[in-house]
VEXDREN-2710 file (C-alpha; in Angstrom, 1 decimal):
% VEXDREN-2710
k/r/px/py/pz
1/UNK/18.0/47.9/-27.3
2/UNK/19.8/50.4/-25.3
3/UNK/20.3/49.0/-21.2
4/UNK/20.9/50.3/-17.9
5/UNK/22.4/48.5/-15.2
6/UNK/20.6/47.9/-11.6
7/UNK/22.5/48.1/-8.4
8/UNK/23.0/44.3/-8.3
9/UNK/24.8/44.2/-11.7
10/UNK/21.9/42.9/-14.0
11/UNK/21.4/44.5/-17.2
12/UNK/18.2/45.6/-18.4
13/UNK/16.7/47.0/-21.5
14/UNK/15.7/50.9/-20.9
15/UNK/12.2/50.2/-22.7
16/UNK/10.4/46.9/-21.6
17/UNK/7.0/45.8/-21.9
18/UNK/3.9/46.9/-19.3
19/UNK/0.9/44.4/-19.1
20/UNK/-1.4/46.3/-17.0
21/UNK/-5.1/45.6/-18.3
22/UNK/-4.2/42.3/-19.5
23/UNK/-6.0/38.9/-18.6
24/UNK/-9.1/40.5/-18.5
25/UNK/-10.9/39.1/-21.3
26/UNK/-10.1/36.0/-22.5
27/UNK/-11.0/36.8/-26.2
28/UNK/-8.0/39.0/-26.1
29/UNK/-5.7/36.6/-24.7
30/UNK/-4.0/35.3/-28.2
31/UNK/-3.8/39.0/-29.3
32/UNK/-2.2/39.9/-25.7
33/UNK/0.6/37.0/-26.0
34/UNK/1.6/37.8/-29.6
35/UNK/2.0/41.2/-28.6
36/UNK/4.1/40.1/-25.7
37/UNK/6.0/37.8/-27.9
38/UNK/6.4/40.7/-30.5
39/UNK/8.1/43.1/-28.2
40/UNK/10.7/40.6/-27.2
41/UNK/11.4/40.3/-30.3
42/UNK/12.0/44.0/-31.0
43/UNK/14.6/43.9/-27.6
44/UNK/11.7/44.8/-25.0
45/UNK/12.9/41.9/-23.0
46/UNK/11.8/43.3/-19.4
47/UNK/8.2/41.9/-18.9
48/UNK/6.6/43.7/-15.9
49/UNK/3.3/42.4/-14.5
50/UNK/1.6/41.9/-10.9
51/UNK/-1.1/39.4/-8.9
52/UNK/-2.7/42.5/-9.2
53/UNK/-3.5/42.7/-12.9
54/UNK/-6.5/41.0/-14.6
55/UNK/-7.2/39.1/-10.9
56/UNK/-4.0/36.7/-11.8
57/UNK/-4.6/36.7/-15.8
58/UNK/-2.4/39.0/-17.1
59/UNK/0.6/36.6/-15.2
60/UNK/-0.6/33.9/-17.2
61/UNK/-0.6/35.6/-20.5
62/UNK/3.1/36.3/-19.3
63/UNK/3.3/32.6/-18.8
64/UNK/2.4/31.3/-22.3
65/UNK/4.0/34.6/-23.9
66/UNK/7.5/33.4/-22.7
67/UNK/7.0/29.4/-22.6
68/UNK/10.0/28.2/-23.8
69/UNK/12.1/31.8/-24.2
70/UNK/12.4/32.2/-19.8
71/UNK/15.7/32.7/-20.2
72/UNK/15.3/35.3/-23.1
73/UNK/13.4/37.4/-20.4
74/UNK/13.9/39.5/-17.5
75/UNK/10.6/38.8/-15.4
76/UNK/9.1/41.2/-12.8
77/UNK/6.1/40.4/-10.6
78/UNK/4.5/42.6/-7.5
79/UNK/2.9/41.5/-4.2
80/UNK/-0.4/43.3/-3.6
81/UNK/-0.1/45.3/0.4
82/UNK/-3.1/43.0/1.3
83/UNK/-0.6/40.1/0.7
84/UNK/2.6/41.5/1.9
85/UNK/2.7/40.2/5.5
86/UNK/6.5/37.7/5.4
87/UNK/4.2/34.4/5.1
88/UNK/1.5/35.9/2.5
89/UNK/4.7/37.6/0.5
90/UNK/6.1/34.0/0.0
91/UNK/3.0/32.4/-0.9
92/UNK/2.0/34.7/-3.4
93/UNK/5.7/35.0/-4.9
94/UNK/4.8/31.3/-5.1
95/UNK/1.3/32.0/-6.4
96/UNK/2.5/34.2/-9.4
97/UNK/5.2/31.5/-10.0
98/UNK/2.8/29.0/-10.6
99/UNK/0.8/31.1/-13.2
100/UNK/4.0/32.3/-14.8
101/UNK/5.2/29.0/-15.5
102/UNK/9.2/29.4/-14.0
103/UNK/10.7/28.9/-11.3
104/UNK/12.0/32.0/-10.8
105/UNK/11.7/35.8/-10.9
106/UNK/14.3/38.3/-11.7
107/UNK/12.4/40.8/-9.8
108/UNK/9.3/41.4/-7.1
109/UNK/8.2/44.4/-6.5
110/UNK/5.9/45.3/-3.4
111/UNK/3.3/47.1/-5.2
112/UNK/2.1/49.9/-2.9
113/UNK/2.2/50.2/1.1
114/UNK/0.0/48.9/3.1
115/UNK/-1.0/47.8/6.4
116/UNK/1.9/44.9/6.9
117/UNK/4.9/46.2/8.7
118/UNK/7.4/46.9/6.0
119/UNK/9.8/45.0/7.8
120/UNK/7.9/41.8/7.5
121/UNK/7.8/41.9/3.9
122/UNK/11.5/42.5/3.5
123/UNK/12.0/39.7/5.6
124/UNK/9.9/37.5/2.7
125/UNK/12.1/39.1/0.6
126/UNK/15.0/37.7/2.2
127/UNK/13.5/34.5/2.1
128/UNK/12.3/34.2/-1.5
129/UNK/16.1/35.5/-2.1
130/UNK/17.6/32.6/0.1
131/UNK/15.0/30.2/-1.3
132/UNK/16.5/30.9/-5.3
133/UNK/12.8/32.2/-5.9
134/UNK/13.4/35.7/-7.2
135/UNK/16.7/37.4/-8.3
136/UNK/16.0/40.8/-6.4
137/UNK/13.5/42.9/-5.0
138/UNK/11.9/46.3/-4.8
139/UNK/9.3/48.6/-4.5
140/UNK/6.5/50.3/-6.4
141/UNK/4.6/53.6/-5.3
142/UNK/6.9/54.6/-3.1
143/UNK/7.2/58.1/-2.1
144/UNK/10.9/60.0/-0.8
145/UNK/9.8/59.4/2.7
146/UNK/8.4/56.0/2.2
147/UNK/12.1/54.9/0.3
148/UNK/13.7/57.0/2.8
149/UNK/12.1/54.4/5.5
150/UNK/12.7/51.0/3.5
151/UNK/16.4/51.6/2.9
152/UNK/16.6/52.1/7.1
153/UNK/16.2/48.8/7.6
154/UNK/18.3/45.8/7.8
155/UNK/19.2/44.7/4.1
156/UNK/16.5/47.0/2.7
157/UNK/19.7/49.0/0.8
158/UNK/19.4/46.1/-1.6
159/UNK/16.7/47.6/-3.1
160/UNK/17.1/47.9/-7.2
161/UNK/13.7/49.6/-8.6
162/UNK/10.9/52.2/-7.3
163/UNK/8.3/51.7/-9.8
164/UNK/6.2/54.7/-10.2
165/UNK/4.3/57.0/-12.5
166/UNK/5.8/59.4/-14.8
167/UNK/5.7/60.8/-17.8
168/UNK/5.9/64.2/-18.8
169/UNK/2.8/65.7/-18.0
170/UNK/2.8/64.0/-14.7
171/UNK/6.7/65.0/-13.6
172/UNK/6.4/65.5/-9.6
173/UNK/9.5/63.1/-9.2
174/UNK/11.6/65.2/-11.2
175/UNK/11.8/67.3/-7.7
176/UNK/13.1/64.8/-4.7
177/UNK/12.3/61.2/-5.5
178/UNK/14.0/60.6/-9.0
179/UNK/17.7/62.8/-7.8
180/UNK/17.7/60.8/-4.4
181/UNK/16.8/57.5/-6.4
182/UNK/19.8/58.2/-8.7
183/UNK/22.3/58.9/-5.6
184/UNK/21.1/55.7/-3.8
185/UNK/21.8/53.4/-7.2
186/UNK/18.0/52.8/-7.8
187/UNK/16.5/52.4/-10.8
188/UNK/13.0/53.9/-11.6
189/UNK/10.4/52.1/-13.5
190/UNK/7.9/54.6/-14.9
191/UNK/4.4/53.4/-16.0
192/UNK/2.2/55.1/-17.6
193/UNK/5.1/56.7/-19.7
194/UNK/2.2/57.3/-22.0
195/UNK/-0.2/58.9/-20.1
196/UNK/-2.4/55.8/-21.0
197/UNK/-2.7/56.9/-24.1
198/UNK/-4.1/60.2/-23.5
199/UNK/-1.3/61.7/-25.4
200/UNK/-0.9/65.9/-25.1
201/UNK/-1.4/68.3/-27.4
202/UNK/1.0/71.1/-26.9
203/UNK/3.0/72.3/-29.2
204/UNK/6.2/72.2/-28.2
205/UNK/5.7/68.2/-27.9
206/UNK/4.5/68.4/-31.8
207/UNK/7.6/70.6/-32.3
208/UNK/10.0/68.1/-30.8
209/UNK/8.5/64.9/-32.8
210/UNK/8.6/66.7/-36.0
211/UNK/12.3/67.7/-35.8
212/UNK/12.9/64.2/-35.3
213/UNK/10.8/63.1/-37.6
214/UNK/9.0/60.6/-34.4
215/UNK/5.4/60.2/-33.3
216/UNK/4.6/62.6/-29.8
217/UNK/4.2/59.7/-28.1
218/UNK/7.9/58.3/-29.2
219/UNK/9.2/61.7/-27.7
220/UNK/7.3/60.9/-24.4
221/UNK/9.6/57.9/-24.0
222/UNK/12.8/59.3/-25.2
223/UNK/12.1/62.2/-22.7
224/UNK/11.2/59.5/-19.8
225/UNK/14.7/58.0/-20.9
226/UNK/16.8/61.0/-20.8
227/UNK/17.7/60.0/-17.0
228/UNK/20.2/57.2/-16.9
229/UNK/18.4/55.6/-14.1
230/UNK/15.5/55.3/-15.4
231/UNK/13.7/52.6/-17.6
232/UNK/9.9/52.5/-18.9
233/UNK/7.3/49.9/-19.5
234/UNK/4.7/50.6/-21.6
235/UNK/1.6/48.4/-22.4
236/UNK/0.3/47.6/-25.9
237/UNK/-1.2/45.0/-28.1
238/UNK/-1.0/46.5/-31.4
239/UNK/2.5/45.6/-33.3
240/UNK/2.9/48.4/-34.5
241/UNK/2.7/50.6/-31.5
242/UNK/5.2/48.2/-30.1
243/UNK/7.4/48.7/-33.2
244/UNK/7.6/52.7/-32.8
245/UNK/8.0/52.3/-29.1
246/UNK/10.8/50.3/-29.2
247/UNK/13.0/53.4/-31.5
248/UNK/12.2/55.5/-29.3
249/UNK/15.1/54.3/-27.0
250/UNK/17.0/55.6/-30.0
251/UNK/16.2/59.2/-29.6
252/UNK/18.3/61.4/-28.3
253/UNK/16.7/64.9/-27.0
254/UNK/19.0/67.6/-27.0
255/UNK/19.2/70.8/-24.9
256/UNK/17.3/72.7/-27.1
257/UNK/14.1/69.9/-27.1
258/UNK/14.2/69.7/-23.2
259/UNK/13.7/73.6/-23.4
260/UNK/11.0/73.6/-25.6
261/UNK/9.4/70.7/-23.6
262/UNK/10.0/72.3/-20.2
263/UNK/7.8/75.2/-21.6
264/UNK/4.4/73.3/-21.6
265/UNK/5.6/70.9/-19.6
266/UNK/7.7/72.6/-16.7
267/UNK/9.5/71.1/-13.7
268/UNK/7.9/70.7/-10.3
269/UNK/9.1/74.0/-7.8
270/UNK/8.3/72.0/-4.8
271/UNK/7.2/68.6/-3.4
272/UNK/4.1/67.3/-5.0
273/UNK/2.3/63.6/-3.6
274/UNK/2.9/61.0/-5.3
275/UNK/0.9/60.5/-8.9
276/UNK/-0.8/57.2/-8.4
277/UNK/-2.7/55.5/-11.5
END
């Protein structure tokens, strides 16, 4: 699996594995962990999940996927806003620990802003940091302005990752946030690379998979990937899904693709919000 490297010198696969939706329904639960398990296999070693998803459950199919493989796995949790103040940051960092299984995270994302001064919750971070409970830290849903306020304060430059929403019918980064993200050494983490399934119909996305003989949704990643800062985590429990995903980190798109894609899909002329899912 191809990697990029974050701005504290960890390496990380381009293509890791989203669990949003997981730990909802405990019927699924085996299903969700061998899926898990699957894509680490395949090289989709970057596990992304949240306090957020499935009310705490989705962190625990996390936990049993990787019993016994931690160190196999680069491990990413969020803080929900309603959490973030510097005492609630820790003890939900610890919270998520605790459902994870580890002792550790290699990343914790704030997962939107909210009402806690953002100052307070880089101060947690600083904690967590000094306490050896997470690796590094970052953001999620974080607009140009928002980032442009978290790297002004004290120690907030050692942000790694703004994880947001993108994929190519949903591109409104492509204007501001993902060029200023590259220049400041930040790493973006797109979810919902695949629309959530709701894959587009367009020709020139047919075009491009059939010239390289991939699925339209494989060209959707590769196209995601074709910024060297940027990584993707898509969710699925069905192995084979996972299988195709994974090659699509080996697909390069070439001028002529991008042109053909930039015709149904074109590039933002001007700020857009923020695409939130």
């Amino acid at each position: 699996m191809r990697t990029l490297s974050l701005k504290n010198g960890d390496r990380v696969p381009v293509l890791g594995l989203g669990t949003w939706r997981m730990g909802e329904q405990g019927q699924q639960r085996s299903a969700e962990v061998k899926a898990l398990q699957a894509g680490i296999d395949l090289g989709m070693t970057l596990v992304d999940t949240a306090e957020m998803y499935g009310n705490g459950g989705a962190e625990e199919v996390v936990g049993e996927a990787i019993r016994g493989r931690r160190d196999q796995v680069y491990l990413v949790s969020k803080v929900l806003p309603g959490n973030a103040s510097r005492k609630g940051t820790v003890a939900a960092c610890e919270a998520s620990l605790k459902r994870l299984g580890t002792d550790r995270l290699d990343l914790y994302l704030l997962h939107w802003r909210g009402s806690y001064k953002l100052a307070d919750t880089l101060a947690a971070f600083q904690d967590l940091l000094k306490a050896g409970k997470i690796k590094a830290f970052g953001v999620s849903n974080f607009d140009l302005s928002d980032m442009q306020e978290w790297l002004s304060l004290a120690e907030g430059d050692r942000c790694v990752v703004n994880q947001v929403q993108y994929n190519i019918a949903s591109r409104g980064i492509d204007f501001d946030l993902l060029p200023w993200c590259r220049k400041q050494d930040i790493a973006v983490m797109a979810y919902c690379p695949l629309a959530q399934g709701d894959i587009p119909a367009e020709n020139g996305l047919a075009k491009v998979a059939q010239r390289h003989g991939a699925t339209p949704a494989q060209i959707m990643l590769a196209w995601c990937l074709r910024h060297p800062n940027v990584l993707a985590v898509p969710k699925s429990s069905q192995p084979q899904r996972l299988a195709e995903n994974a090659k699509a980190a080996e697909i390069s798109l070439s001028a002529e693709d991008l042109a053909d894609l930039d015709r149904d899909f074109p590039a933002p002329k001007q700020a857009e919000p923020l695409a939130m899912t």
